[in-house]
C-alpha positions, 0 to 999 in steps of 0.5 A: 492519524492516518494508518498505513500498512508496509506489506514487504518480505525485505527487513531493511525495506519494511524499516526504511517505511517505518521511520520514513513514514513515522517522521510524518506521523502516520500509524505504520505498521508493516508485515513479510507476507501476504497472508499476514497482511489479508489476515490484518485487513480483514480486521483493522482499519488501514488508510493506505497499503504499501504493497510489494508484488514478490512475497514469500508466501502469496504473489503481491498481484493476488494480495491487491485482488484480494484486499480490493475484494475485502475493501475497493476503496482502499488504496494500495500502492505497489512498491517493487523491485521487479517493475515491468510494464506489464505488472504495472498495467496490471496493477493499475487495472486491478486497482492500485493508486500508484506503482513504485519502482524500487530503490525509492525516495523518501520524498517521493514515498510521502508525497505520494502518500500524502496525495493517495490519503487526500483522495481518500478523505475527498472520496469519503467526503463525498460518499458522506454529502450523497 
C-alpha cells in the first residue's frame, strides 16, 4: 500500500484528500504545517507529497527544498490556492512532479497520483535492473 502525506494548513482540505485518497486505498496521512511534515519524512516511508505552498509556520517552496534534500526521489506535488506562473516554474525546477491549482477534482487529484506512484515503481524498478 502506497503511503501519501497531505501537508495543508486547511482542515477542510486535508480531509477532502484523506477520504478522497482513502477511497483508493492509499495509507493517508496528512499534517498543518511544514515542520511536521520535515519531521515525518526524516523518519517514515512516504511515496508521494501533497504539498501546499502557503503554511503557517514554513513557506511550502522551503519544505519542497528541504524534503528533496532528505530524499530527491521523492514526488512531491503542489496543491495551491495561490497558483501563479512564477511559483509554478519554481516548483517544477526545484523539483516537484506536478502543480495543482485549487479547488481540484477529485478525478484529477488520483490520477495524478495514480501517474506520480507509477513513475515511482518504474523509477525503482530501474534503479533495481542496474
Amino acid at each position: 500500500m502506497e503511503n501519501i502525506l497531505v501537508v495543508d494548513d486547511e482542515a477542510i482540505i486535508r480531509d477532502s484528500l484523506e477520504r478522497i485518497l482513502g477511497e483508493e486505498n492509499y495509507a493517508v496521512t496528512s499534517v498543518a504545517g511544514g515542520k511536521e511534515a520535515l519531521n515525518l519524512l526524516g523518519h517514515t516511508d512516504v511515496d508521494v507529497v501533497l504539498l501546499d505552498l502557503n503554511l503557517p509556520d514554513i513557506p511550502g517552496i522551503e519544505v519542497l527544498e528541504k524534503a528533496k534534500e532528505l530524499d530527491p526521489e521523492l514526488l512531491v506535488i503542489i496543491v495551491t490556492g495561490y497558483a501563479s506562473v512564477e511559483s509554478a516554474v519554481r516548483a517544477l525546477k526545484l523539483g516537484a512532479y506536478d502543480y495543482i491549482k485549487k479547488p481540484f477534482k477529485a478525478d484529477v487529484i488520483k490520477l495524478i497520483i495514480r501517474l506520480a506512484i507509477e513513475a515511482q515503481h518504474l523509477k525503482r524498478q530501474v534503479r533495481l535492473l542496474k
